[in-house]
C-alpha positions as CSV (number, residue, x, y, z in Angstrom):
1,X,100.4,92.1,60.9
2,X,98.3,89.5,62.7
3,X,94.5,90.2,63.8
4,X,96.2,89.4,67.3
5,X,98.6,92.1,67.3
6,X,96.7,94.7,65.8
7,X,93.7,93.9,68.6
8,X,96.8,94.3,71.0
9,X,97.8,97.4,69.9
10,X,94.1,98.9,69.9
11,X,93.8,98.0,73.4
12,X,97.1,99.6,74.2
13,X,95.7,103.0,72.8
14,X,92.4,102.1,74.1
15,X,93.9,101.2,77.9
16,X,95.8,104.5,77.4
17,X,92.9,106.9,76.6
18,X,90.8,105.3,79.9
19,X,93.5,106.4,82.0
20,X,93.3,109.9,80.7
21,X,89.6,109.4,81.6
22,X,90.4,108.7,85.0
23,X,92.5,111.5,85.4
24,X,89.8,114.0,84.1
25,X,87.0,112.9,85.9
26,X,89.2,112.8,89.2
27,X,90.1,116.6,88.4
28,X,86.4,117.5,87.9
29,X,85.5,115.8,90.9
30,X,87.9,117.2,93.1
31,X,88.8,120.8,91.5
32,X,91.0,121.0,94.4
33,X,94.0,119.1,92.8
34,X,94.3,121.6,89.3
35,X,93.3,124.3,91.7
36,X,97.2,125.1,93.2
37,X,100.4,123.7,93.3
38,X,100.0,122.2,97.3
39,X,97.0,120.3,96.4
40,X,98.0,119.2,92.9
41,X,101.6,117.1,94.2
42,X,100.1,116.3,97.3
43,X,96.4,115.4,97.2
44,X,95.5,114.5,100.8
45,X,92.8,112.4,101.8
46,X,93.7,109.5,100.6
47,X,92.0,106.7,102.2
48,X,93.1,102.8,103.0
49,X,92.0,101.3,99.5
50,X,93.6,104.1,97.1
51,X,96.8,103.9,99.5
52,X,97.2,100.4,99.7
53,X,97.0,99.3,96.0
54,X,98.6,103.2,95.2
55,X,101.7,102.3,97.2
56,X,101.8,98.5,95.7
57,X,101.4,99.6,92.1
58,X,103.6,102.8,92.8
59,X,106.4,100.5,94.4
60,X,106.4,96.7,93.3
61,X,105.5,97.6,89.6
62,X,106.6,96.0,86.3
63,X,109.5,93.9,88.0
64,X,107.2,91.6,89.3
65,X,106.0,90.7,85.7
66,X,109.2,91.3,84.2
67,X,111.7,91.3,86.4
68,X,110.5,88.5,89.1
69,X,110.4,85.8,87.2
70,X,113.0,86.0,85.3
71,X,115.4,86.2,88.0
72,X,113.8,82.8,89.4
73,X,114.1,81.8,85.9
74,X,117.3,81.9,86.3
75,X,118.1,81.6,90.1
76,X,115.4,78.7,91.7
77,X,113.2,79.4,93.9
78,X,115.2,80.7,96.6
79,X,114.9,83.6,95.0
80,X,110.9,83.8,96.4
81,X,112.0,83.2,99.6
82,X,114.3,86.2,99.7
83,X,112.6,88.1,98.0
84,X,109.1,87.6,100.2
85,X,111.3,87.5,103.4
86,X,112.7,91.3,102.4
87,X,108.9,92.3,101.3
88,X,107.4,91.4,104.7
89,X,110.1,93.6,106.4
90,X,110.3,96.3,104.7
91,X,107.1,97.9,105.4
92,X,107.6,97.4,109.3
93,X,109.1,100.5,110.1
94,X,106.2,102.3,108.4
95,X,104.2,101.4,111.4
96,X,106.9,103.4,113.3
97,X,107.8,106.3,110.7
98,X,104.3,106.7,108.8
99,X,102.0,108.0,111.8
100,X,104.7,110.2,113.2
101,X,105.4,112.0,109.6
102,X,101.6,112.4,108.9
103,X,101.2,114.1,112.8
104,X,104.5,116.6,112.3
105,X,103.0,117.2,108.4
106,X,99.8,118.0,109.3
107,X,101.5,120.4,112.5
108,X,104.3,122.0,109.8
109,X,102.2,121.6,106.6
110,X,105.2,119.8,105.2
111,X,105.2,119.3,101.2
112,X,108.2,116.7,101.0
113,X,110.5,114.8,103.4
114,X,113.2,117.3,102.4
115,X,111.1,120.0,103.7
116,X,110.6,118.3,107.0
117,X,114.4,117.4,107.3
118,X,115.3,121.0,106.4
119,X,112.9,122.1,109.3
120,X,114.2,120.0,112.0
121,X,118.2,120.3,111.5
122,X,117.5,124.3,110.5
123,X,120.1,122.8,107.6
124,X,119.3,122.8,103.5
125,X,122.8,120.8,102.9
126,X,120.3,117.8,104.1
127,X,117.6,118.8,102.2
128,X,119.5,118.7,98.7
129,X,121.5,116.0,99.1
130,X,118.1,114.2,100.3
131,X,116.4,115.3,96.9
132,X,119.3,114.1,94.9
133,X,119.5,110.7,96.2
134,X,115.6,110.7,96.0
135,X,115.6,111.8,92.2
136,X,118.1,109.0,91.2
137,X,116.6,106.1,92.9
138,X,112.9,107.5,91.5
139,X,115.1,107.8,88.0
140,X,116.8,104.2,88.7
141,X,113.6,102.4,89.2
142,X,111.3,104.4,86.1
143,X,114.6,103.6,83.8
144,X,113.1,99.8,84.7
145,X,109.6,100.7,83.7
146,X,110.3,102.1,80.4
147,X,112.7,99.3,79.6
148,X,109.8,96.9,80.6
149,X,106.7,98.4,79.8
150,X,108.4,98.9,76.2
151,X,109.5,95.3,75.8
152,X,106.8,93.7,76.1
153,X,104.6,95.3,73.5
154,X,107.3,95.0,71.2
155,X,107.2,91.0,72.1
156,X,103.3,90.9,71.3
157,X,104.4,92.1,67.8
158,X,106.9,89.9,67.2
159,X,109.6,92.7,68.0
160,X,107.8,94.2,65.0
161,X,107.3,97.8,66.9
162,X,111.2,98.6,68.5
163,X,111.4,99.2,72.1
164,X,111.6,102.7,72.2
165,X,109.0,103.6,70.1
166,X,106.4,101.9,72.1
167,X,107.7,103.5,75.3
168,X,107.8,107.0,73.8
169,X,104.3,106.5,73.0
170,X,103.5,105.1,77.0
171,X,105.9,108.4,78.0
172,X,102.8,110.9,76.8
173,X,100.2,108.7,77.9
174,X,101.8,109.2,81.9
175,X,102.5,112.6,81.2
176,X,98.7,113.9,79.7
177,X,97.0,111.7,82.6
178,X,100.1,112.9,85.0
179,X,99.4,116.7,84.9
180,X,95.3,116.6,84.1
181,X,94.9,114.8,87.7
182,X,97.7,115.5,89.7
183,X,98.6,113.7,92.8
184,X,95.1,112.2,93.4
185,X,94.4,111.5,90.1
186,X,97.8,109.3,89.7
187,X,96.7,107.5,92.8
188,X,93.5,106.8,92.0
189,X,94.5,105.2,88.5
190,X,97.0,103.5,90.1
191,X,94.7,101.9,92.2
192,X,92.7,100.7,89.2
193,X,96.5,99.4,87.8
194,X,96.9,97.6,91.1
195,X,94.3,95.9,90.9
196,X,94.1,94.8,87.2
197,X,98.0,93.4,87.3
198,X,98.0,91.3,90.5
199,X,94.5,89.9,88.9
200,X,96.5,89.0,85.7
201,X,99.8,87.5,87.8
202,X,97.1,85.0,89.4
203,X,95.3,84.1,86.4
204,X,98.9,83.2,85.2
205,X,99.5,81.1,88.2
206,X,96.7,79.2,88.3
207,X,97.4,78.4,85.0
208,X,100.6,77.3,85.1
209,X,99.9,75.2,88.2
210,X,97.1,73.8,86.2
211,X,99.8,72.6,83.2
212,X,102.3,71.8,85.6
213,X,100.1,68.8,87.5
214,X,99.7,71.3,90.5
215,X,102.3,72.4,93.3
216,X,103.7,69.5,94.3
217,X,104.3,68.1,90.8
218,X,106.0,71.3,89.8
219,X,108.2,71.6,92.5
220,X,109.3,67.8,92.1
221,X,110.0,68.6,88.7
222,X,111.7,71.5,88.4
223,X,113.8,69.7,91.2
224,X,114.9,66.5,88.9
225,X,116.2,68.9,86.3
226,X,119.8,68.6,86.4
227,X,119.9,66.2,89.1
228,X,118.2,68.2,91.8
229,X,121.6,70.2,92.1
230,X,119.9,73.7,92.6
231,X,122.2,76.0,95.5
232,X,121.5,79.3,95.9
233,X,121.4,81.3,92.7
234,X,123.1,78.5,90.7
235,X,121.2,78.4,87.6
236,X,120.7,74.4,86.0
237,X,123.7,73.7,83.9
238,X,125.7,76.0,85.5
239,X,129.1,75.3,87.6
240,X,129.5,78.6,89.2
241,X,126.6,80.5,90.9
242,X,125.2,84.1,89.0
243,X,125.3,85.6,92.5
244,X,127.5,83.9,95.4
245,X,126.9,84.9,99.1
246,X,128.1,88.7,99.1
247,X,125.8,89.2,96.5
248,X,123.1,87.6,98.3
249,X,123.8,89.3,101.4
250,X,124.1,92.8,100.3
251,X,120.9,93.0,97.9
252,X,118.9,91.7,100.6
253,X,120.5,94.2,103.2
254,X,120.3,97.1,101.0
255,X,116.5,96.3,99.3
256,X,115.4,95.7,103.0
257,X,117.2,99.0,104.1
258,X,116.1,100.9,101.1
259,X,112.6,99.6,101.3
260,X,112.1,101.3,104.8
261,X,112.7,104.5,102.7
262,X,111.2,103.8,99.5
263,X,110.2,107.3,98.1
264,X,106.9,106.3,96.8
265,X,105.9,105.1,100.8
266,X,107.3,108.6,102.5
267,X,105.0,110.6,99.9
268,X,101.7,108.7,100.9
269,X,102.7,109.1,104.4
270,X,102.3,112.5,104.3
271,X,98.8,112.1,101.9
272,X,97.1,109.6,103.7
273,X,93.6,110.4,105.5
274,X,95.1,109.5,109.0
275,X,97.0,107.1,110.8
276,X,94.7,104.3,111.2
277,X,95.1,104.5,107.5
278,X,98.7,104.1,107.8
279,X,98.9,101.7,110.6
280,X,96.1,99.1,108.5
281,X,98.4,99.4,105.4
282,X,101.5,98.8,107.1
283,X,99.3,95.3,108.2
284,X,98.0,94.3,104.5
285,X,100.9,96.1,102.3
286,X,103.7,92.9,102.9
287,X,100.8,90.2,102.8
288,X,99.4,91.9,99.1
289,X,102.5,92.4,97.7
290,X,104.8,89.0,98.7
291,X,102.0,86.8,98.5
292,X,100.2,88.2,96.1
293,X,102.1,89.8,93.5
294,X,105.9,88.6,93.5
295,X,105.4,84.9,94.7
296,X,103.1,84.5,92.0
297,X,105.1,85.9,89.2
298,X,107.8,84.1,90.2
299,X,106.3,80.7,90.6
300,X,105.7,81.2,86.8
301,X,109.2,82.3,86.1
302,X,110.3,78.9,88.2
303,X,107.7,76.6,86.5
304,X,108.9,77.8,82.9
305,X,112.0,75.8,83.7
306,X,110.1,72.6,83.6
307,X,108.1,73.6,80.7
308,X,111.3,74.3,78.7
309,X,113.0,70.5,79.7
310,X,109.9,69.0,79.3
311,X,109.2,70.0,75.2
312,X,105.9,71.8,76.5
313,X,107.3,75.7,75.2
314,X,110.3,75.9,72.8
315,X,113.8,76.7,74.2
316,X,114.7,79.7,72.6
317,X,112.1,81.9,73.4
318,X,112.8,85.6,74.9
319,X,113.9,85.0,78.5
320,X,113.3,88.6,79.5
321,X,109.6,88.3,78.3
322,X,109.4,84.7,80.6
323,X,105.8,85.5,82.3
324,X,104.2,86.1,78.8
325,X,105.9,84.0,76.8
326,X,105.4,80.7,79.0
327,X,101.5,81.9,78.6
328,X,101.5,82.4,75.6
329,X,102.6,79.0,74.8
330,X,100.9,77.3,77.6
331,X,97.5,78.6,76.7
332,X,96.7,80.9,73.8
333,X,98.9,83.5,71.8
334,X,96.4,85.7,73.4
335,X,97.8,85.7,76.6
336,X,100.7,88.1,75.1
337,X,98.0,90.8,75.2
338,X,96.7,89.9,78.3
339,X,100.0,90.6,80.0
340,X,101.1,93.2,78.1
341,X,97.7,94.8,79.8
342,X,99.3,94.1,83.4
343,X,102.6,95.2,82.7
344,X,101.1,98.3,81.1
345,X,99.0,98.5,84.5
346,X,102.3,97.5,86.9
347,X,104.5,100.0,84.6
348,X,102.6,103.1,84.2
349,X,101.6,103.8,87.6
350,X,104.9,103.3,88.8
351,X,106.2,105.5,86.3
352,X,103.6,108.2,87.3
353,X,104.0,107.9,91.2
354,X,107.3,108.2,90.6
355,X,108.1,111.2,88.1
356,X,105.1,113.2,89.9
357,X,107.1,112.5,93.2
358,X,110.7,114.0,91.6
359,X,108.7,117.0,90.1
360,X,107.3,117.8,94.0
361,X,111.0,117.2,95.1
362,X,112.4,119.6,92.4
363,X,109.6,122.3,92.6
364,X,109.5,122.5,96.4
365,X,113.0,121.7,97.4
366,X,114.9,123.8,94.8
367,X,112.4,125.9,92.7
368,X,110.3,127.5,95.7
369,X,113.3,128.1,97.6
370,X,115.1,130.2,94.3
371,X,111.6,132.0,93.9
372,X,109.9,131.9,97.2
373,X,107.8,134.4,95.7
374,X,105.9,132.4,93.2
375,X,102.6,131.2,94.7
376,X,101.1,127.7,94.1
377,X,99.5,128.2,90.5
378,X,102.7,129.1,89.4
379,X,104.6,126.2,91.2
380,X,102.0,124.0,90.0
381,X,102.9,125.1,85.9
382,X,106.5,124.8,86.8
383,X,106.0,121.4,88.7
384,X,104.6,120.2,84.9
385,X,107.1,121.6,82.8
386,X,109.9,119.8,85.4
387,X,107.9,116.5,84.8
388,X,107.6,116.8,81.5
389,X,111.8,117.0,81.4
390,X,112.8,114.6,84.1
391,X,110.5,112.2,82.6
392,X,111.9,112.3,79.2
393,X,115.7,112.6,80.2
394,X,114.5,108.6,82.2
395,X,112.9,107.6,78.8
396,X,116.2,108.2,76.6
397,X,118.2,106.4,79.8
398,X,115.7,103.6,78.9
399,X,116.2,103.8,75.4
400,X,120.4,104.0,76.0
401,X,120.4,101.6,79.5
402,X,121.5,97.8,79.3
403,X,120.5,96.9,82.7
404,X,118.4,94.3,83.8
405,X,115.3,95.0,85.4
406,X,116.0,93.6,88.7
407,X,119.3,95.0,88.9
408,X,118.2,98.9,88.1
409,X,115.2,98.2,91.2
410,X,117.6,97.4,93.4
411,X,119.8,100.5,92.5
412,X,117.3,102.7,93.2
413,X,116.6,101.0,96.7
414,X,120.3,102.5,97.2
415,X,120.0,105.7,96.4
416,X,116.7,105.7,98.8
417,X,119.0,104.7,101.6
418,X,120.3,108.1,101.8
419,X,117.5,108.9,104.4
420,X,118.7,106.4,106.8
421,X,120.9,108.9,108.2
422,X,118.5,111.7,108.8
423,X,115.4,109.9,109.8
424,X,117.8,108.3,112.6
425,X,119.2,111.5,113.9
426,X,115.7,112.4,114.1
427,X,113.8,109.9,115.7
428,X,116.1,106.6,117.1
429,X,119.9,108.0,118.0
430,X,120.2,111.7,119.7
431,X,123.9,111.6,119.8
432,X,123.4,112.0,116.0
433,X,124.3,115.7,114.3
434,X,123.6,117.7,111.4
435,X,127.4,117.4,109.8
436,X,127.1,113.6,111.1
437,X,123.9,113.1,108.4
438,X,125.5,115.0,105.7
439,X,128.3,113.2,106.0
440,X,126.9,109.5,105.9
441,X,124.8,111.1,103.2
442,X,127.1,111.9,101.0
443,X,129.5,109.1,101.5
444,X,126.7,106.6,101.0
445,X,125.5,108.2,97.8
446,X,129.4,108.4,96.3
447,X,130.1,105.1,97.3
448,X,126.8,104.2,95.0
449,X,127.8,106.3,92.3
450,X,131.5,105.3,92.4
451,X,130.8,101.3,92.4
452,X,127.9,101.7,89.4
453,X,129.3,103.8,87.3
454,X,133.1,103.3,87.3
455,X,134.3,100.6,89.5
456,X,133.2,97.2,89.6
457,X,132.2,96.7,93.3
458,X,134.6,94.6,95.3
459,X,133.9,90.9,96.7
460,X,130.6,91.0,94.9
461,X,129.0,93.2,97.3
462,X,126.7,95.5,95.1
463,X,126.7,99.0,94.6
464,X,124.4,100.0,97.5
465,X,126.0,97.7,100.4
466,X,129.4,99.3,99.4
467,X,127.6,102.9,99.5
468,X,126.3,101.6,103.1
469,X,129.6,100.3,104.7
470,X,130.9,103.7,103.4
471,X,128.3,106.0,104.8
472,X,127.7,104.6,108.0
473,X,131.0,104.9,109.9
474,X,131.2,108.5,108.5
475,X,127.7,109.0,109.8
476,X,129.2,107.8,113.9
477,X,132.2,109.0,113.6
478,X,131.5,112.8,112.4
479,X,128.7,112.7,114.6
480,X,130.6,111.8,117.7
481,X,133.3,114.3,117.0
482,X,130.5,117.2,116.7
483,X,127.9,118.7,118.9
484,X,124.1,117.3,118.3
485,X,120.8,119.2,118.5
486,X,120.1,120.1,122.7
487,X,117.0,118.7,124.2
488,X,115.3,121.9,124.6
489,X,115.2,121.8,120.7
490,X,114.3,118.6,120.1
491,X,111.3,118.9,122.5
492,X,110.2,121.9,120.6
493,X,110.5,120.2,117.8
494,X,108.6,117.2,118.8
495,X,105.9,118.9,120.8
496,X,103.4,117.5,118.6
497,X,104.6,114.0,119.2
498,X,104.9,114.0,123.0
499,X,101.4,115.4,123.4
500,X,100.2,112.0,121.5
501,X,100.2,109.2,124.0
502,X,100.3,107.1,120.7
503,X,104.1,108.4,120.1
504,X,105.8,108.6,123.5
505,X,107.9,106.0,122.5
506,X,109.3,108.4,119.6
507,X,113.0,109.1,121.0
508,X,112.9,112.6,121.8
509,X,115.1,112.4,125.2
């Protein structure tokens, strides 16, 4: 075992243990979050910083390391362009939706979206079918973490460590730091995480513009290779495209759509300080993470082309590990520690947001209503022990799954989509009815199951966009044909709302 690799591996343990740190000195400085079970999943009070960088590293996470560039590896760079066109819209209807579900939250003392959604359409149905598509996309997306976070300290050893030991390890790392500092704690660390990884994607940038003659030269470069004969997601060499126009089409439709509702962003709604801090993050959050986060892994990805045609990195070197491995070569061997550090930093806080976020779901949506008798102490024990479980059922996925990292993202932007139908009923179409959202609901979510697990989508659409085109006309049509919510109840509902002049536009008549 190299002195490289074994240095690796301390910091690994090392980067672990600091993270516990975090989480212990959070809990002793606010005794608040081990206190009960309310202020343990949903640690309010966090401020602009902590919920900017907490929603980035919570959200964007190891796919823009591992995932980003290697799908502009593979694609060309029009790949950027979607993908920073989808980032910059996705957080625009937090503007709308963020300050409105912090005021009815801090009105109803809401604990999850479920629980609001329950409240307003005086229906469960919504509620669990809201938690179910929540769980899976949180489960999709954590499936990618594991896988990546896993890979790439086996790479630093020369695949010397397997893949799923290394992320069984990084599995009780999450889940000691996870339940010592609760919500706030997970925040706070991924903060740190946030910052350390889009650091790290920078630092790779720079040097790869550096090697590459700067970007002009790389650009004109990567363009000569194979005669400048790059369409959209035609990879060089290739006669057929990996993704034609459908493809296109509906993953940009359905990350955009999905984004809106991206768990991870409804949580933080409801634990932010106010809504100025909302409102300023819905300003920063697309610049942060398109500009600086996935343009810059992917420029690395795309450069990594010309590197390989040029004789500057060998040919055969693991695609999947692109970002460290055009580094590593580049530069110094080193560098496969350095990025191991910001995937570790991308992975884990994504895998925390997410698995503390499906515990809240599962305690509060399902437990507390079983047992409405159990106080908060006790839902706070049960919230851990339902972490502990979800989170290792994800892990073995990991260990079992064969899906790319990209491809399991924007699965889990599908299953998120489910809340289209309730949020709209809510605040943007009156005409729409309780039966209306359960049915779009549920014919969203088994179009998504039925196209990823045993069909092969048609027409190249993916999974989500079919789960869409399914969901929606059942959504208008079983909402025409039934009665909707009368205005008396939505004004009672909304009280808190019309008495803001800052939300008259919210549609409540």
């Amino acid at each position: 075992m190299s002195g490289m690799v074994v240095v690796g591996l301390a910091l690994v343990v090392l980067y672990g243990f600091m993270l516990i740190g975090i989480a212990l000195w959070s809990a002793k400085r606010d005794a608040a979050s081990v206190a009960g079970g309310k202020t343990f999943f949903l640690g309010t009070g966090i401020g602009g910083i902590v919920l900017l960088f907490s929603m980035m590293a919570s959200s964007f996470s190891t796919w823009v390391i591992m995932g980003c560039p290697v799908t502009t590896y593979n694609t060309g760079w029009q790949w950027i362009a979607l993908v920073t066109l989808y980032q910059m819209t996705l957080t625009i209807i937090g503007g709308y939706l963020g300050p409105r579900m912090w005021v009815l939250r801090q009105e109803y003392g809401y604990m999850t979206v479920g629980n609001m959604f329950a409240h307003f359409f005086k229906n469960n149905a919504v509620r669990y079918i809201l938690v179910v598509g929540t769980v899976l996309g949180l489960g999709a997306t954590t499936v990618a973490q594991f896988k990546a976070m896993g890979q790439s300290i086996s790479t630093m050893t020369g695949d010397m460590l397997p893949v799923w030991i290394c992320s069984l390890f990084l599995y009780f790392i999450i889940l000691i730091y996870a339940c010592i500092g609760g919500f706030k704690g997970v925040a706070l660390v991924d903060t740190a995480q946030g910052i350390l990884f889009t650091v790290i994607l920078w630092g790779g940038l720079l040097i790869a513009l550096f090697k590459a003659g700067g970007f002009a030269t790389m650009f004109n470069n990567v363009a000569a290779i194979d005669g400048g004969k790059w369409i959209l997601f035609t990879p060089v060499g290739a006669a057929e495209p990996i993704w034609n126009f459908s493809t296109a089409f509906s993953f940009c439709v359905v990350a955009t759509v999905g984004g809106f509702f991206s768990a991870g962003f409804l949580l933080r709604y409801f634990a932010s300080t106010d809504t100025h801090a909302i409102i300023k993050n819905t300003i920063w959050f697309p610049i942060l993470v398109s500009i600086g986060v996935s343009t810059s892994g992917g420029l690395v990805g795309l450069s990594a082309r010309y590197f390989i045609n040029s004789g500057m990195i060998p040919a055969d070197i693991n695609i999947n590990s692109i970002f460290q491995e055009t580094l590593s070569h580049l530069t110094t061997p080193w560098w496969q520690v350095i990025v191991v550090m910001g995937v570790l930093a991308a992975g884990l806080s994504t895998v925390a947001g997410n698995m503390t976020g499906a515990a809240n779901n599962i305690v509060y949506d399902f437990i507390h209503i079983i047992k409405p008798e159990i106080d908060d102490k006790g839902l706070k024990k049960y919230g851990r022990v339902v972490l502990a479980i979800v989170m290792f059922i994800v892990w073995f996925c990991s260990v079992k799954s064969t899906g790319a990292v990209t491809a399991l993202v924007q699965l889990s932007t599908a299953f998120y989509m489910s809340a289209m139908f309730p949020f709209a009923t809510m605040f943007w179409w009156k005409r729409g009815t309780t039966i209306g959202t359960i049915a779009g609901m549920i014919g969203l979510l088994g179009g998504v199951s039925l196209t990823t697990f045993f069909i092969t989508p048609p027409f190249g659409f993916t999974a989500g966009f079919i789960g869409m085109l399914i969901g929606l006309p059942l959504y208008i049509i079983v909402s025409l044909a039934t009665k909707p919510m009368t205005q008396e109840e939505r004004n009672a509902y909304f009280k808190p709302l019309i008495e803001g002049k800052s939300y008259d536009k919210t549609n409540v008549g």
